[in-house]
Each structure stands twice: as C-alpha cells, then as structure tokens.
C-alpha positions as a Python dict, from the first residue, in 0.01 Angstrom:
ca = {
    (1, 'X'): (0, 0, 0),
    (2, 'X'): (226, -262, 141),
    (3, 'X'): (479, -249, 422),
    (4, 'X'): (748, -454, 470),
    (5, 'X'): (974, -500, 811),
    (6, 'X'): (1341, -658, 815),
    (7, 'X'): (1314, -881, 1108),
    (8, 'X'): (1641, -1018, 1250),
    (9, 'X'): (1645, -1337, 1419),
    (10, 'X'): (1939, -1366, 1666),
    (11, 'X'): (2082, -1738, 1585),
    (12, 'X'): (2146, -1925, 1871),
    (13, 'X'): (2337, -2246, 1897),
    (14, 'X'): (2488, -2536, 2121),
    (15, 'X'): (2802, -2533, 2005),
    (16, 'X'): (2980, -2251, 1834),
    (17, 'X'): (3265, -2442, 1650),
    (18, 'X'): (3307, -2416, 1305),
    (19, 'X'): (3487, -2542, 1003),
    (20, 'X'): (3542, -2281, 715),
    (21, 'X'): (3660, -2298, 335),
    (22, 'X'): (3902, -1979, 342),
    (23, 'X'): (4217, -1923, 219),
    (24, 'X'): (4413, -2248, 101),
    (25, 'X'): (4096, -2413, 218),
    (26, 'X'): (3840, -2319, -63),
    (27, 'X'): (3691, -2525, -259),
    (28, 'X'): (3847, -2563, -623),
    (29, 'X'): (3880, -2719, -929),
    (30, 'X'): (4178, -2747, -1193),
    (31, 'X'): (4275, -2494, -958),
    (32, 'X'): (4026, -2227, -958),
    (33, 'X'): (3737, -2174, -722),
    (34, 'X'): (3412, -2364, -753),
    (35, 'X'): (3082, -2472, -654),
    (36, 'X'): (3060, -2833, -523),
    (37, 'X'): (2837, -2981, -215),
    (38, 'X'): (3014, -3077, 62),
    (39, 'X'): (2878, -3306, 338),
    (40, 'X'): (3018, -3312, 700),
    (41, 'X'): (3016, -3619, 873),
    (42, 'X'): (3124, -3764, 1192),
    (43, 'X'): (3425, -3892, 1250),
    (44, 'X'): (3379, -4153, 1465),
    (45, 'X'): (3002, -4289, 1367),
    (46, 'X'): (3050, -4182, 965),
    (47, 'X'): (2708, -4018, 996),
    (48, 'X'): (2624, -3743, 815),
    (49, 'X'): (2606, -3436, 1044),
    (50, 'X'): (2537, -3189, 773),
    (51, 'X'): (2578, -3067, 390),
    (52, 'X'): (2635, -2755, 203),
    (53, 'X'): (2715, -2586, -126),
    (54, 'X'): (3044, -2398, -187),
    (55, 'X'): (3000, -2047, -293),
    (56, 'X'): (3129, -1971, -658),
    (57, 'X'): (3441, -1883, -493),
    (58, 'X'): (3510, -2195, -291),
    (59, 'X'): (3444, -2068, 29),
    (60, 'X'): (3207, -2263, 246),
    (61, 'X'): (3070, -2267, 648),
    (62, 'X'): (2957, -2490, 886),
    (63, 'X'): (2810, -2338, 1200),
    (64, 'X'): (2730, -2482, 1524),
    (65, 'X'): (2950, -2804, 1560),
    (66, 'X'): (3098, -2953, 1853),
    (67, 'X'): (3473, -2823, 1930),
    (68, 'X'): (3566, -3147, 2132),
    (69, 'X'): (3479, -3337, 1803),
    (70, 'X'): (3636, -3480, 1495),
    (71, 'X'): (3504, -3441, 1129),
    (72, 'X'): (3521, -3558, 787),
    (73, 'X'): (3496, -3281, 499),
    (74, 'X'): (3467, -3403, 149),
    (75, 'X'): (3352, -3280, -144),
    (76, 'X'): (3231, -3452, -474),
    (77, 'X'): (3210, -3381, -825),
    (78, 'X'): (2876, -3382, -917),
    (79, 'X'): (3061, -3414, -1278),
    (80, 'X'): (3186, -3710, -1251),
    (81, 'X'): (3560, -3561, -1382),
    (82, 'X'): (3758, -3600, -1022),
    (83, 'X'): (3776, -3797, -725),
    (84, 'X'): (3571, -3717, -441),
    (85, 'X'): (3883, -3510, -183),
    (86, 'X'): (3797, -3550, 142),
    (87, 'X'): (4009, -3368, 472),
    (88, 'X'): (4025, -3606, 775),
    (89, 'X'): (3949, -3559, 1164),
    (90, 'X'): (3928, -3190, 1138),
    (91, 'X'): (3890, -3025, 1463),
    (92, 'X'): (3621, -2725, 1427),
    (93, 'X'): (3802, -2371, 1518),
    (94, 'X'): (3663, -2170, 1764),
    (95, 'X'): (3812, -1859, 1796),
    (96, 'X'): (3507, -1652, 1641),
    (97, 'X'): (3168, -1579, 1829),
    (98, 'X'): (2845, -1712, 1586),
    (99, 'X'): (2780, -1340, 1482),
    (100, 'X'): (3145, -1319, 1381),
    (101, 'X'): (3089, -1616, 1179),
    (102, 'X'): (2766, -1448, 1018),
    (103, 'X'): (2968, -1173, 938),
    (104, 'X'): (3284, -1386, 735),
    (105, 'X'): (2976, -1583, 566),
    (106, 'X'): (2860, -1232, 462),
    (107, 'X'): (3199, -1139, 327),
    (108, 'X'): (3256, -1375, 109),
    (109, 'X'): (2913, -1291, -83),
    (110, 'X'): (3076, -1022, -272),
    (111, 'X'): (3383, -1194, -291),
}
C-alpha cells in the first residue's frame, strides 16, 4: 500500500510586485488568446530577469519583482508570423499579497 501527503510549501519572497496578463492585457493573437513565452527583463540593464509561458488563454504572472523598478514585457512568436510586441517600463502592481497572487494564477487554470 502506498500513502501519499499534499505538502504545501508557503512561498516566500523579497519583493511582492507583480506584473499580470489579465483583462486587455492577455496575451493574443489575430485577436484571440494564446500561448507564447514571454521574457521579463530589466529596464535599465536589458537583462533578462525572468521568462514564462502564457496560458492558452493569454493570461500570464510574474511573481516576486521589485515595485520601485521598471520592466520590459515582450512576447515573441515562436512562428515566425508577427513581430515580437513588447510593453515598456512597466511598473509591477502591488496591491495583492503573494497568496492572493497564487490564488488569480489558480483562477485562470479553468479559465
């Protein structure tokens, strides 16, 4: 017989600003929702801070970034059909506590 325990991990970070793809912010494509990777980078150095992949509905998170700084978002076509769209010297919101972020992350699974 096996057992088998959920173990939650309580996710701590530095910083607790974030930059999310909701709303008019998703990620799409000839207007619809889509799947693309999306890197993060600073705004000021150009370094890559981190990357992700957009949810089949457009909607994407990054967690743990640095209110008091500026970022680049963009997002490529790994298709080759578009030009790369990039957002410039976003400011991360920070109006939601990390679990708060967990749980809009967790929403848009189903969505």
């Amino acid at each position: 017989m096996q057992a088998f325990a959920e173990v939650y991990t309580q996710l701590t970070l530095t910083n607790s600003g974030y930059i999310a793809g909701d709303g008019v912010g998703i990620v799409t494509v000839r207007g619809k929702p889509a799947e693309r990777s999306i890197w993060l980078l600073d705004a000021q150095t150009m370094s890559v801070e981190q990357i992700t992949i957009s949810l089949n509905n457009g909607h994407y998170l990054f967690i743990g970034l640095d209110p008091l700084k500026e970022y680049l978002v963009m997002v490529r076509d790994y298709k080759k059909e578009f030009e790369s769209f990039a957002w410039d010297y976003v400011k991360p919101a920070d109006d939601l506590t990390i679990a708060e972020q967990q749980a809009l992350w967790q929403s848009w699974q189903t969505n």
